[in-house]
N, C-alpha and C positions, 0 to 999 in steps of 0.2 A: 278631579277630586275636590271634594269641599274644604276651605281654608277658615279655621277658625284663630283670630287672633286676640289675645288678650291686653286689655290698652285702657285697664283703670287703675296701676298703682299711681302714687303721689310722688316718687323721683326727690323724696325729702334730702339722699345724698348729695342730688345737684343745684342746693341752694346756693345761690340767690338767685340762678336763672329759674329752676322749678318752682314752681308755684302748685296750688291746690288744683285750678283752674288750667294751669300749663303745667302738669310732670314734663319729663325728659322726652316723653313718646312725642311730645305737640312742637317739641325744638327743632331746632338744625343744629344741633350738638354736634353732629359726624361728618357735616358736609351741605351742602343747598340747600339739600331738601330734610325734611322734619324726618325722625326717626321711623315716625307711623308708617310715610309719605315713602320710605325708601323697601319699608316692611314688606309695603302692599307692589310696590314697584317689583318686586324682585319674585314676589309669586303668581306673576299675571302668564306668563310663559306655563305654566300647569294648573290655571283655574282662572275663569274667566270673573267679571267682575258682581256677577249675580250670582255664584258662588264661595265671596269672599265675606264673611261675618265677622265684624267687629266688636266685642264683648266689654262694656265700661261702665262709667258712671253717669249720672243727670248733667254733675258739672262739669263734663268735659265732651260730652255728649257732639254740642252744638258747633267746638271748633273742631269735632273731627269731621263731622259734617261738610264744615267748608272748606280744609284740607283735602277731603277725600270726593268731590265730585262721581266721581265714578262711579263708586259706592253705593248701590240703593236703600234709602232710608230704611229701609222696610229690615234692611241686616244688621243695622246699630242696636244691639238687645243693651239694654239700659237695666246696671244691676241696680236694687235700692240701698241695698247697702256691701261692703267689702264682705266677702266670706270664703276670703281664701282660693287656690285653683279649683279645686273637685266641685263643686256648686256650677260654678262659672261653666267647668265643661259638661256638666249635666244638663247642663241648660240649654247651650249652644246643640248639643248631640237632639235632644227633642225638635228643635225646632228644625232641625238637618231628617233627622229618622221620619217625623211626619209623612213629607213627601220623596224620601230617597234612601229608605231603610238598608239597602244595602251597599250605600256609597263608604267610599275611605274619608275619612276626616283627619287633615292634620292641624294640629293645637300649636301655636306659636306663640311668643312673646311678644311686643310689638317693639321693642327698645332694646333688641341683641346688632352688632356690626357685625356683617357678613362679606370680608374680605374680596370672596369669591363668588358670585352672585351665581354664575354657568355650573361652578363645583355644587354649589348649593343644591340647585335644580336638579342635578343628576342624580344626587343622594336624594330627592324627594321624591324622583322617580323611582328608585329602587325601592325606597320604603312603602310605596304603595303598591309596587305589586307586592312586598313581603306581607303588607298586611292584606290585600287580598284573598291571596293565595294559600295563605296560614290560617288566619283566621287568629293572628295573634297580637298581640299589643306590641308595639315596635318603636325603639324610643333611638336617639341621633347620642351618640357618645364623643365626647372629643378626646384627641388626642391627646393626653397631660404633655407640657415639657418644661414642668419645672415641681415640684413638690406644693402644692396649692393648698391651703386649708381653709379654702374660703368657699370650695365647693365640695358637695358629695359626688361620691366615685359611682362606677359601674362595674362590676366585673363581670367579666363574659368568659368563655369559653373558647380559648384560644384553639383547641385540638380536636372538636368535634365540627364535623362538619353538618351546617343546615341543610347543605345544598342548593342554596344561593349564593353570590359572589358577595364577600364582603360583608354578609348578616351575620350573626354569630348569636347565640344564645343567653340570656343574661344567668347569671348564678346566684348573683347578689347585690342590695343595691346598699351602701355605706354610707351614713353621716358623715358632715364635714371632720376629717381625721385632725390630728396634733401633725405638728412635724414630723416625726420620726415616725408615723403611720404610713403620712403621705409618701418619704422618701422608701420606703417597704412598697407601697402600691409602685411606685414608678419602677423601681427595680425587678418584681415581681413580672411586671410586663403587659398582661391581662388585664389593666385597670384605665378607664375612661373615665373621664372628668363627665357629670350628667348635666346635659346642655338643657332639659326642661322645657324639649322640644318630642312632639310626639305624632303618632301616626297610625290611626287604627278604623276599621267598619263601627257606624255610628251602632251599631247592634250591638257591638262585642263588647262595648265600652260601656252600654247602659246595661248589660249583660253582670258586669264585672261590678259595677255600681250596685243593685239590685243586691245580689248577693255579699257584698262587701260593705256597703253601707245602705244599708238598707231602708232606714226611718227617709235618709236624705233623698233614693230614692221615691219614696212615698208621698216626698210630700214634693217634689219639683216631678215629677213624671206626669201628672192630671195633667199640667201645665200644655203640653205637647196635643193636646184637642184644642187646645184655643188662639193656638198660632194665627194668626191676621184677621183677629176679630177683635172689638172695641175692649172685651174683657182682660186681654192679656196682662196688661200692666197692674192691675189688683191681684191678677194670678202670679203673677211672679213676686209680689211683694211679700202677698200671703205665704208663698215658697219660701220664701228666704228671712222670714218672721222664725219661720222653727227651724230652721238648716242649720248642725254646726258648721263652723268654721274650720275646715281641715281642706291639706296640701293633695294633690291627686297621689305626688307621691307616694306618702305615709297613707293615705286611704285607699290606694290600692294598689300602685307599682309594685309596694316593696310586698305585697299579700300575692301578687297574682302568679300563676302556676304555669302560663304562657308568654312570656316574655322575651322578645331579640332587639338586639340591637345595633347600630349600623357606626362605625367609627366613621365620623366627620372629619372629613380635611377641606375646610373652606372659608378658615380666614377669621373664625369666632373669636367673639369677644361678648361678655355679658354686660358690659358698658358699665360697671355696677360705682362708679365713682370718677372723679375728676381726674385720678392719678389713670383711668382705663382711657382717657379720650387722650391725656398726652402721651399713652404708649401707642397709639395705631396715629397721631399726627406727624405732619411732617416739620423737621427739625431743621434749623440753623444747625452752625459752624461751633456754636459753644454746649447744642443738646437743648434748645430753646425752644418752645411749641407756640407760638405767640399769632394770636387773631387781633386786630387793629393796630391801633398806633402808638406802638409803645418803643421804649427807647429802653437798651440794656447796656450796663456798662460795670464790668467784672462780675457779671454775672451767669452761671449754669444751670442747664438742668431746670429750669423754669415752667410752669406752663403760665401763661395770659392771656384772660378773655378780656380787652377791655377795650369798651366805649367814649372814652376821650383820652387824649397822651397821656401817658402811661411811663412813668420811667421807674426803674430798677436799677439800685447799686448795690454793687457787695451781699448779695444773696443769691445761694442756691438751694435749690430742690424744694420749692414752694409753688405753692400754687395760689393766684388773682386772679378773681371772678370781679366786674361789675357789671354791675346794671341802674338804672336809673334813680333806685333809692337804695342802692344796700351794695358793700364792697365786703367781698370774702378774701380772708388773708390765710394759710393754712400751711402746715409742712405736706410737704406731698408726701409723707408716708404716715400723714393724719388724717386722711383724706374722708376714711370711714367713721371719724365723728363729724361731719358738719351735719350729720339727721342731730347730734347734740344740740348745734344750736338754734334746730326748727323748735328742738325741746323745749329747749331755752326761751323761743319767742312767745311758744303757745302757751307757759305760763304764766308768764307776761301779760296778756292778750293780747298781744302785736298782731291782728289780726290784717291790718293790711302790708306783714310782712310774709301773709303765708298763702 
């Protein structure tokens, strides 16, 4: 099947490493290799590398390039400007539909950790024959184990059967809930955290698009006759000159009238903050998640990124990021304002802090 993965946001929560030019997808935030670099690793087992599409921007274009060798130029689609998921995958679905109209496409993140790399692949397996076989839109749920209000839910269908192993039907898809929603959903049973990982025939999808959004259809669907000709790139600009900006989501998961979905067990994390890399790292004797050379002393609970000694007294549950001009200090349960202090620079103009 065809892999299409998405790898233009700006990663503004992982400042000071992220930058404009390097979001979190261009790091080795998880481990050796760069996020992208372990994305594309982990789907090469179900899609060869002239069927792996990478969906981004101009300015980041050219280090995924050199990251990704493999990669043929020809599959780096360069958005002109952000407009959200549903654009992004109407696009990628054209360029796939041209020459393979009745292939499975699955839509990926490029910046999710994926514990279980073999679990992963199994469940990709299965979602493609569901979406084969069905002809339906089929999306990865994960398992909640804790009351989360920082994602939307899935609810499926616990008691009917598809008649596949493990697919189940979705009923409804929730916004991020309050507390006492979330701890209902867990209780309840039937409810999956929505991983924003998908799987469907490049048909079905422009199918659902057309019908669902229809203008955005109209105006990125021409697009798909001009695939590897010198016109493309004025065609796609002109596309996305009148596309709104809407989530595939809200523009067509939560509209559509066929929809399953497959519970994930393999290790997920949507990396979405500093406080997600020092829960999947590995810890000292005091709860410490520490990369270079740092020195701790009464200290827990810590994470540190840091580039020259580094010492720490008498604090926990913080988080130290540096890098070569800029030191981030933070409570690790502040973690989701540091996009505050991109705020903060760009009004500024700190432009060469962003």
């Amino acid at each position: 099947m065809y892999i299409v993965i998405m790898a233009g946001g700006k990663g503004t929560r992982f400042w000071p490493r992220s930058r404009a030019a390097t979001p979190k997808q261009l790091l080795d935030i998880t481990g050796e290799q760069t996020m992208i670099q372990q994305t594309v690793e982990r789907v090469l087992p179900v899609s060869g590398p002239e069927k792996i599409l990478i969906v981004t921007n101009a300015e980041q274009a050219e280090e995924l390039q050199r990251q990704l060798p493999v990669i043929p130029a020809e599959n780096i689609i360069i958005e002109p400007v952000g407009r959200n998921t549903a654009p992004c995958i109407c696009l990628a679905a054209t360029k796939i539909h041209k020459t393979a109209p009745g292939e499975v496409m699955a839509v990926l993140p490029a910046d999710h950790h994926i514990g279980s790399p073999d679990a992963f692949v199994a469940s990709l397996r299965i979602a493609e024959k569901a979406a084969a076989d069905t002809g339906a839109l089929v999306t990865f749920g994960i398992q909640p184990n804790a009351p989360e209000t920082g994602y939307g839910y899935i609810e499926y269908d616990a008691g009917k059967s598809t008649g596949l192993e493990n697919v189940f039907t979705v009923l409804n898809f929730h916004e991020k809930p309050d507390r006492k929603r979330a701890q209902q959903y867990l209780a309840q049973g039937n409810f999956l955290w929505n991983s924003g990982m998908f799987i469907w025939k490049t048909s079905v999808i422009l199918d659902y698009i057309e019908n669902l959004l229809p203008a955005m259809y109209a105006g990125i669907k021409p697009v798909e006759e001009l695939w590897d000709t010198p016109e493309i790139g004025s065609a796609i600009a002109k596309a996305y000159e009148q596309s709104e900006s809407i989530s595939i989501d809200y523009g067509v998961m939560e509209k559509a009238d066929n929809v399953l979905t497959i519970p994930g067990d393999f290790g997920w994390n949507d990396i979405g903050s500093w406080s997600a890399i020092y829960d999947i790292a590995p810890k000292d004797a005091d709860g410490n998640a520490l990369r270079g050379d740092v020195v701790m002393v009464d200290a827990g609970n810590n994470f540190v990124h840091a580039q020259k000694t580094t010492a720490i007294v008498g604090l926990d549950n913080i988080v130290v990021v540096e890098t070569d001009d800029a030191v981030l200090v933070c409570a690790r349960d502040r973690v989701q304002d540091v996009r505050k202090v991109v705020d903060e620079l760009e009004k500024k103009g700190r432009k060469e802090l962003l």
